[in-house]
N, C-alpha and C positions, 0 to 999 in steps of 0.2 A: 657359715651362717650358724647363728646361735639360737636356737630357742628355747624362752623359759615358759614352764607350764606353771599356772595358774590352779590352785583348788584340785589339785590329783583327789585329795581324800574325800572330796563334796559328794553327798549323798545324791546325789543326780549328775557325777562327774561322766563322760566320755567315757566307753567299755573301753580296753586297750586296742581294738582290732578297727573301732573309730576315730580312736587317738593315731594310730598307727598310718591310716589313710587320709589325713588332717593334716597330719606331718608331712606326706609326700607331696599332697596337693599345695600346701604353703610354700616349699621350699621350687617346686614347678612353676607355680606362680610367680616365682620375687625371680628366677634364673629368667623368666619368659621378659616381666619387666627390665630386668639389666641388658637382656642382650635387644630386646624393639628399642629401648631408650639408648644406648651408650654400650657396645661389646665390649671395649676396651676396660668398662666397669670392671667384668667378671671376674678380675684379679681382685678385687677388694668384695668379695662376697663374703669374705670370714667376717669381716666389718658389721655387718650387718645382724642386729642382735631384735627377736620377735618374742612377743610376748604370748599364748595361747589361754585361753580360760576355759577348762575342762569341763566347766557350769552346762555353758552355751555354745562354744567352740566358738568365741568371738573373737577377733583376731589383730593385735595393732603391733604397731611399731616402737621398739621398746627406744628409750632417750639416751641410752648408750651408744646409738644407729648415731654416727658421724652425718655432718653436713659433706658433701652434698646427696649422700647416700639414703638419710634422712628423709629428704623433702620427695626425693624418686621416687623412692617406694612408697611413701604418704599418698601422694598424688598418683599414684595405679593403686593404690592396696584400693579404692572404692570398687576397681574393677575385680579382684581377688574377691572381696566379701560376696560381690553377684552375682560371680561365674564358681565360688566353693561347693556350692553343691552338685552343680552338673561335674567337675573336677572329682569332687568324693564318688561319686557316682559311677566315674569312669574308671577310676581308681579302685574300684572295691570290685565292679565287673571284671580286670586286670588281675585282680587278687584272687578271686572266685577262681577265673578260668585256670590260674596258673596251679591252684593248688588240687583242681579238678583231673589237671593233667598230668602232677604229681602221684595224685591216686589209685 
């Protein structure tokens, strides 16, 4: 999976450590969409190229993304943008904890 970011340098961009839990929950998301829709997809998940915008952490599907790979993830990404924040959430609690037990 590829993704491109969007406005790094934007003066209201994503801190890296939100960028960095954006990332994980995007790419959780689009593996969760392949394997409920079609397992046998997950060999072509390099295929799959995402767009991120560092502005608003707003999230599509870049037009590089092959058919039928494309339309899959178009049709769940509605449920990615819903479920992003409880996913960041969850994800940054994961992050906290781990580095709390690093300490």
């Amino acid at each position: 999976m590829e993704i491109h970011w969007r406005h790094l340098s934007a003066a209201k961009a994503l801190d890296q450590v939100q960028r960095i839990n954006l990332e994980y929950a995007v790419q959780l998301q689009v593996i969760r969409i392949l394997i409920n829709e079609a397992e046998h997809l997950m060999d072509y998940l390099s295929l799959i190229v995402l767009e991120i915008d560092c502005r608003n952490g707003q999230l599509s599907v870049h037009n590089d993304t092959p058919e039928p790979l494309y339309a899959l993830v178009e049709r769940n990404f509605v449920q990615v943008n819903a479920a992003q924040e409880e996913v960041e959430k969850e994800a940054f609690s994961d992050l906290q904890t781990s580095l709390l037990a690093i300490s």
